[in-house]
KOLLUM-237072 format. One record per residue: residue number from 1; residue in three letters; x, y, z of N, C-alpha, C in turn. Coordinates in steps of 0.05 Angstrom, whole numbers, plus 5000, padded with zeros to 4 digits. Layout:
<dotis>
(NUM, 'ALA', (X, Y, Z), (X, Y, Z), (X, Y, Z)) ...
</dotis>
This chain:
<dotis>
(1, 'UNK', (2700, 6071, 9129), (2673, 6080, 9134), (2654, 6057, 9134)) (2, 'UNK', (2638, 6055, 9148), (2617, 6033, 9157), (2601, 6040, 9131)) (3, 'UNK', (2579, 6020, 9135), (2562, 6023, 9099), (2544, 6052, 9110)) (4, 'UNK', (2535, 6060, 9085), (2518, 6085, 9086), (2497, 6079, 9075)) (5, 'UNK', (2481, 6092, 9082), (2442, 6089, 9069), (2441, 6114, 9057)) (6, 'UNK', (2435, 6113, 9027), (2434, 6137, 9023), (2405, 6137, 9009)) (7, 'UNK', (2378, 6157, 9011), (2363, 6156, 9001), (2359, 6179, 8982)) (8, 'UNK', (2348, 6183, 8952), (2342, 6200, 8937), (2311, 6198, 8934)) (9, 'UNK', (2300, 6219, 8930), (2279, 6229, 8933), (2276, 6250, 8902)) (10, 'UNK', (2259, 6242, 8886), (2246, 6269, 8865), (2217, 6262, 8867)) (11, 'UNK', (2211, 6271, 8831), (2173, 6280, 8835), (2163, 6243, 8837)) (12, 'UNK', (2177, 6222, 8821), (2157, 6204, 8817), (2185, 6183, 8828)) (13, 'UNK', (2205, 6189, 8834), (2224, 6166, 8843), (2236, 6157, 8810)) (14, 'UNK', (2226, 6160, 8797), (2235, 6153, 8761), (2257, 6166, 8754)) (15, 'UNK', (2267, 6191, 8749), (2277, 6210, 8743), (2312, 6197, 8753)) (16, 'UNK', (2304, 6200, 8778), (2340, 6194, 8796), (2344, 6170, 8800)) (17, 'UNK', (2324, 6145, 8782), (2340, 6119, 8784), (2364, 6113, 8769)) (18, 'UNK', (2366, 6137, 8749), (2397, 6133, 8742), (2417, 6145, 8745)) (19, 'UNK', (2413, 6166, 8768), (2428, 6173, 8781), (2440, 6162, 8805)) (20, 'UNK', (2421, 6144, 8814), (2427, 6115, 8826), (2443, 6094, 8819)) (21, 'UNK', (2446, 6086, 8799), (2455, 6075, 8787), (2482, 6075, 8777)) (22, 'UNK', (2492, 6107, 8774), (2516, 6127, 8767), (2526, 6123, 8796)) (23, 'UNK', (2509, 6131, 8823), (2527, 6136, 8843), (2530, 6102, 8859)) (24, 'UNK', (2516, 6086, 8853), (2523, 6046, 8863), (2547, 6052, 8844)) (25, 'UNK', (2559, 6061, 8819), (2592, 6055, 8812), (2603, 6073, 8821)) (26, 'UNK', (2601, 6094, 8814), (2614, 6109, 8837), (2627, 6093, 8855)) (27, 'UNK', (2612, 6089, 8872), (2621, 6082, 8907), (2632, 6050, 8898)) (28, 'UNK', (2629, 6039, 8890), (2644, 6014, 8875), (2668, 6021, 8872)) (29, 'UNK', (2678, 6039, 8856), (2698, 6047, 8849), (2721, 6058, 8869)) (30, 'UNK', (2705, 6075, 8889), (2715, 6087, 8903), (2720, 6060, 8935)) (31, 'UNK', (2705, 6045, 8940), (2710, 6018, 8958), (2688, 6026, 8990)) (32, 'UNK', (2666, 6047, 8972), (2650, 6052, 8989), (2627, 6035, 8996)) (33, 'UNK', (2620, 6029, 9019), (2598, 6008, 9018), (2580, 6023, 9026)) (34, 'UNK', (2559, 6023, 8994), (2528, 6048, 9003), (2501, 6030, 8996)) (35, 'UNK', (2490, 6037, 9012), (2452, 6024, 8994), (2450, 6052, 8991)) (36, 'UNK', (2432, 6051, 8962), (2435, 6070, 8945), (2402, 6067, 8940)) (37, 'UNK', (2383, 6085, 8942), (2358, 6069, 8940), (2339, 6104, 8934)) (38, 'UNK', (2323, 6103, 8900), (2305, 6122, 8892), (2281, 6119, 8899)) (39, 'UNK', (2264, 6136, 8910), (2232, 6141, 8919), (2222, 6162, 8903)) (40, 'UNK', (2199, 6169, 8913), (2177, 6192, 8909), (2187, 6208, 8930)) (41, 'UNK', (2186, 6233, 8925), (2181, 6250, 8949), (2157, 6247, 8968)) (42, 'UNK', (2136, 6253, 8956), (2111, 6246, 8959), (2105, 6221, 8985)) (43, 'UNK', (2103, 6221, 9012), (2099, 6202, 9031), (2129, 6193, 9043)) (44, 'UNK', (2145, 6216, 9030), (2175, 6211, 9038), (2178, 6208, 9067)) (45, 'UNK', (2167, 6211, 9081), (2163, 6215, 9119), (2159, 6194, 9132)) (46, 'UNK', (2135, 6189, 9116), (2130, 6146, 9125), (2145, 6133, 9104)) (47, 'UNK', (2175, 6132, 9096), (2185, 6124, 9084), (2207, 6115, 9093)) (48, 'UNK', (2210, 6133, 9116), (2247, 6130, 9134), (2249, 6115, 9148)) (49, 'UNK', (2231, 6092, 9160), (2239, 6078, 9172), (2234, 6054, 9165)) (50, 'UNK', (2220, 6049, 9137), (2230, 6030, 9133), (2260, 6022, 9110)) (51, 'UNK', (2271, 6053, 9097), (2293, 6049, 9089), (2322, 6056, 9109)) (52, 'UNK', (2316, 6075, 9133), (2332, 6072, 9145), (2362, 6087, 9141)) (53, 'UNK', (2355, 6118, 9125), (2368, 6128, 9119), (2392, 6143, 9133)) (54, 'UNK', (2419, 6146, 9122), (2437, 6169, 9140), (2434, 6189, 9123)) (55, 'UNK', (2427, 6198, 9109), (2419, 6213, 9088), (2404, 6215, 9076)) (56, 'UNK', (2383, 6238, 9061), (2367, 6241, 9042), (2376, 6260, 9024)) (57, 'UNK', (2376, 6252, 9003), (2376, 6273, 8977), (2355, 6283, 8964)) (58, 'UNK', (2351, 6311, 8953), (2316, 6314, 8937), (2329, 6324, 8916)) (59, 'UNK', (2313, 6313, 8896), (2319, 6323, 8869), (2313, 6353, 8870)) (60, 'UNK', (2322, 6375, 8846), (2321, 6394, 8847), (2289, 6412, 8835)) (61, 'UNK', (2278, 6379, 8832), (2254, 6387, 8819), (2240, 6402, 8841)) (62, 'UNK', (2234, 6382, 8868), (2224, 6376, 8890), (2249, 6394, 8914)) (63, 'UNK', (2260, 6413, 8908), (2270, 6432, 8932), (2260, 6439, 8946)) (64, 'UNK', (2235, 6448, 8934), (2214, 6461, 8963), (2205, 6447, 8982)) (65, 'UNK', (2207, 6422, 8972), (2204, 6401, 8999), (2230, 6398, 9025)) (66, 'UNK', (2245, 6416, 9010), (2278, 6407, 9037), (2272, 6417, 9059)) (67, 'UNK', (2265, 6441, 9072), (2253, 6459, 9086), (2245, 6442, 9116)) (68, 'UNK', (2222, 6435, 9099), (2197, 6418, 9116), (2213, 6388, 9127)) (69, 'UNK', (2224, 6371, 9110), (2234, 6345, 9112), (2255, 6357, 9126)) (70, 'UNK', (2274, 6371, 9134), (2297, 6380, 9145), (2286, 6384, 9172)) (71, 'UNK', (2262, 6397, 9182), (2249, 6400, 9209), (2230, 6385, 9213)) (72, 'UNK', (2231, 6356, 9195), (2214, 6334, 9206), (2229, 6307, 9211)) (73, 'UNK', (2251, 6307, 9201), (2266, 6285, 9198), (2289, 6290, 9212)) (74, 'UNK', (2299, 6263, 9228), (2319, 6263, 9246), (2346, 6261, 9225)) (75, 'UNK', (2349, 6261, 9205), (2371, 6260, 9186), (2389, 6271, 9162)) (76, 'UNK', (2401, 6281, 9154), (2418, 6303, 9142), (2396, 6300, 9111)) (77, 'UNK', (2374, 6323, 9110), (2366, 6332, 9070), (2378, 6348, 9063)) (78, 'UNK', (2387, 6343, 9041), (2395, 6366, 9020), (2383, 6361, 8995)) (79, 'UNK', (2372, 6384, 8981), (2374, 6382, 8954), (2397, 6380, 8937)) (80, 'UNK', (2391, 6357, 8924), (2417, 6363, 8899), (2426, 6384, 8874)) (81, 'UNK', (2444, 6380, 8879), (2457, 6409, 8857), (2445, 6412, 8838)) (82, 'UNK', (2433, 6431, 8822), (2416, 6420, 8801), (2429, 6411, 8765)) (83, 'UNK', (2461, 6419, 8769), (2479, 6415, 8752), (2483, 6378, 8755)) (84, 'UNK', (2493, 6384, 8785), (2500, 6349, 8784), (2485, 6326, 8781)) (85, 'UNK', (2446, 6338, 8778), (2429, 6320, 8778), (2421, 6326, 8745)) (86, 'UNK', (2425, 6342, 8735), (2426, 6342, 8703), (2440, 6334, 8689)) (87, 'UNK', (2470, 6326, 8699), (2495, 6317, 8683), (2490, 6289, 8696)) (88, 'UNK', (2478, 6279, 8712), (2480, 6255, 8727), (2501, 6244, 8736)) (89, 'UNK', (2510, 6261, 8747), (2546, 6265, 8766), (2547, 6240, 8782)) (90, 'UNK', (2537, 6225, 8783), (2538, 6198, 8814), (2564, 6207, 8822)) (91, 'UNK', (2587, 6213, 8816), (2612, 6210, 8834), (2602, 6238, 8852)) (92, 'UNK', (2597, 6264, 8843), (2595, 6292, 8853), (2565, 6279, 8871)) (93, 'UNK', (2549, 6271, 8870), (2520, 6273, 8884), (2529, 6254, 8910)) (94, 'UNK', (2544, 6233, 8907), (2556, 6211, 8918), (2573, 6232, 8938)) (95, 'UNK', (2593, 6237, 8933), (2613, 6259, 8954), (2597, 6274, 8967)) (96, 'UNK', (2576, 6287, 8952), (2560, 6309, 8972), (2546, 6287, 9000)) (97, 'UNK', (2534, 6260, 9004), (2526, 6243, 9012), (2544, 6247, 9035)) (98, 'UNK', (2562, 6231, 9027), (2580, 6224, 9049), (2596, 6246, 9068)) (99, 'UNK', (2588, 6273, 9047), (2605, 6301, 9065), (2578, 6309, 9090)) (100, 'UNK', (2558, 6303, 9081), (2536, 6305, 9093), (2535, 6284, 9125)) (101, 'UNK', (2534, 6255, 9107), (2537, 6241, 9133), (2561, 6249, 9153)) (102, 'UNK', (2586, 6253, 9141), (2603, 6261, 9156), (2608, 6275, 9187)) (103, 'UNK', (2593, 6301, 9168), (2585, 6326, 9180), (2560, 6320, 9201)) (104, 'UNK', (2539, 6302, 9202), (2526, 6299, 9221), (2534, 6277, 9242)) (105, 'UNK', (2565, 6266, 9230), (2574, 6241, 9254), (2588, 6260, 9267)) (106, 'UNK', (2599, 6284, 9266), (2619, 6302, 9279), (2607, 6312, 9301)) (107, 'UNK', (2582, 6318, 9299), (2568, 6337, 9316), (2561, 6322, 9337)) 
</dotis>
């Protein structure tokens, strides 16, 4: 798999930098090459082009934002599980990423 951009998104970008951090080993481990990179939700829109995402993740704080970013953005959002963003799963949040990118290289 070519490298992946994966972007996470909660209330202040604070919260899921260590879930960031969980999913950069992750993908280490696994021989995945990801940029792995936490924001704000907040201005998330003027945000995508300069990170350049194949993916966005939203914390489960910030769900109500998937909706809107899903019919404004050219690129696969999902909210994260709210188990796997409480246990700070990086390997489980990481798989959901790449099942995501996947699923939008298919189509």
């Amino acid at each position: 798999m070519a490298k992946v951009n994966i972007l996470l998104a909660c209330a202040g970008g604070f919260s899921s930098s260590l879930l960031v951090t969980k999913m950069k080993k992750a993908a280490s481990a696994q021989g995945v090459d990801a940029e792995i990179t936490a924001i704000g939700v907040n201005g998330l829109e003027s945000q995508v082009a300069k990170y350049n995402p194949d993916v966005i993740l939203i914390g489960p704080q910030v769900s109500y934002a998937v909706r809107k970013l899903q019919a404004d953005l050219p690129v696969p959002v999902q909210a994260i599980n709210m188990m796997d963003y409480g246990r700070m799963n990086g390997e489980k949040v990481l798989a959901t990423a790449l099942a995501l990118v996947d699923k939008a290289k298919a189509k």
